[in-house]
MARVO-670271 format. One record per residue (C-alpha): residue number from 1; x, y, z; residue in three letters; chain. Coordinates in steps of 0.25 Angstrom, whole numbers. Each point is the difference from the previous one (the first is absolute). Example, Ala and Ser with C-alpha at 12.3 -4.5 7.8 and 13.67 -1.06 7.14 Angstrom:
2
1 / 49 / -18 / 31 / ALA / A
2 / 6 / 14 / -2 / SER / A
This chain:
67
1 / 169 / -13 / -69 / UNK / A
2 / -9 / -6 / 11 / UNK / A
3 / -15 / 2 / 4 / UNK / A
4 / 3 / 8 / 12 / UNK / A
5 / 10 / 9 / -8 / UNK / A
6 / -11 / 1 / -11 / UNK / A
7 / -10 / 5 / 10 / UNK / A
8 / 10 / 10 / 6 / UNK / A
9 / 4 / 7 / -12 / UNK / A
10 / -14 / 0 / -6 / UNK / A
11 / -5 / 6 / 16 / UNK / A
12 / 14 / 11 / -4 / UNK / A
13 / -7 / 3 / -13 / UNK / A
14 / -15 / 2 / 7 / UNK / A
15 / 7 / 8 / 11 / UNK / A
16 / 6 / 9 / -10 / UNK / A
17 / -11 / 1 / -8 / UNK / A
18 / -8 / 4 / 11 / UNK / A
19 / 11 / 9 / 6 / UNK / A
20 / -2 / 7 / -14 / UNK / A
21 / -15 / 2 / -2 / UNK / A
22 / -2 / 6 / 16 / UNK / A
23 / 11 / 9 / -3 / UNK / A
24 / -7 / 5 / -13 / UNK / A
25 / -12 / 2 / 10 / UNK / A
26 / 7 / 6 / 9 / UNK / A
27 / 4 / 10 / -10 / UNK / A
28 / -15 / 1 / -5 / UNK / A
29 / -5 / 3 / 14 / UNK / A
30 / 8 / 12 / 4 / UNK / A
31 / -8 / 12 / 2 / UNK / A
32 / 10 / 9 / -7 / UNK / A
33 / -2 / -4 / -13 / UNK / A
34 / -12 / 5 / -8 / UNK / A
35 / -11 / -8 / -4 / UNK / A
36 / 7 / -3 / -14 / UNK / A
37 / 13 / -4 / 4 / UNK / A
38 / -6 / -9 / 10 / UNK / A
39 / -8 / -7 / -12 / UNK / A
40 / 13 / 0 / -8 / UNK / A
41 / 6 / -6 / 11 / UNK / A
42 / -12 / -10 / 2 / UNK / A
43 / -1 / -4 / -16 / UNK / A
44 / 16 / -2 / -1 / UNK / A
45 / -2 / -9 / 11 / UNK / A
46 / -7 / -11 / -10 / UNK / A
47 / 12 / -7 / -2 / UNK / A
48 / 5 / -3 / 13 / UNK / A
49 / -14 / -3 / 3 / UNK / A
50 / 1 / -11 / -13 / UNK / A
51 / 13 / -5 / 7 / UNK / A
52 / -4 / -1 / 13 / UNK / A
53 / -11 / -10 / -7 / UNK / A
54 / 10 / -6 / -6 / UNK / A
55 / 8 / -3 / 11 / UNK / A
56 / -12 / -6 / 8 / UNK / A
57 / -4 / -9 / -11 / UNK / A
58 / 14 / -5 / 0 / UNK / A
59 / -1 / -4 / 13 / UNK / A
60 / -12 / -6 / -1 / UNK / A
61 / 5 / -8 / -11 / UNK / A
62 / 11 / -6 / 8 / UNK / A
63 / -7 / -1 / 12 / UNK / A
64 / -11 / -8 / -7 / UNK / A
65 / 10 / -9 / -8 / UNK / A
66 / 8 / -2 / 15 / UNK / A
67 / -11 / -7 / 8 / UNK / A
């Protein structure tokens, strides 16, 4: 596999990562859910929140070992 493809698959992996955790926000901001759903939903979002980290730092890593 090439740089470039590397770099898009690990952007991919960040979108979707990203995508994840904003709908998991989403989710926590809606006014119709009472206050301890919406923290429910806020402490279930802890592990997209560790992937979307993780996603990043793999980038990082490539981007940094590409220059």
């Amino acid at each position: 596999m090439t740089i470039p493809d590397t770099l898009r698959d690990l952007l991919s992996d960040l979108e979707a990562a990203l995508e994840d955790h904003s709908f998991a926000l989403h989710r926590a901001r809606r006014a119709a859910l009472p206050l301890q759903e919406r923290l429910a939903v806020v402490r279930a979002s802890h592990g997209s929140w560790e992937r979307l980290e993780a996603a990043q730092r793999a980038l990082e890593r490539a981007a940094g070992s590409a220059i």
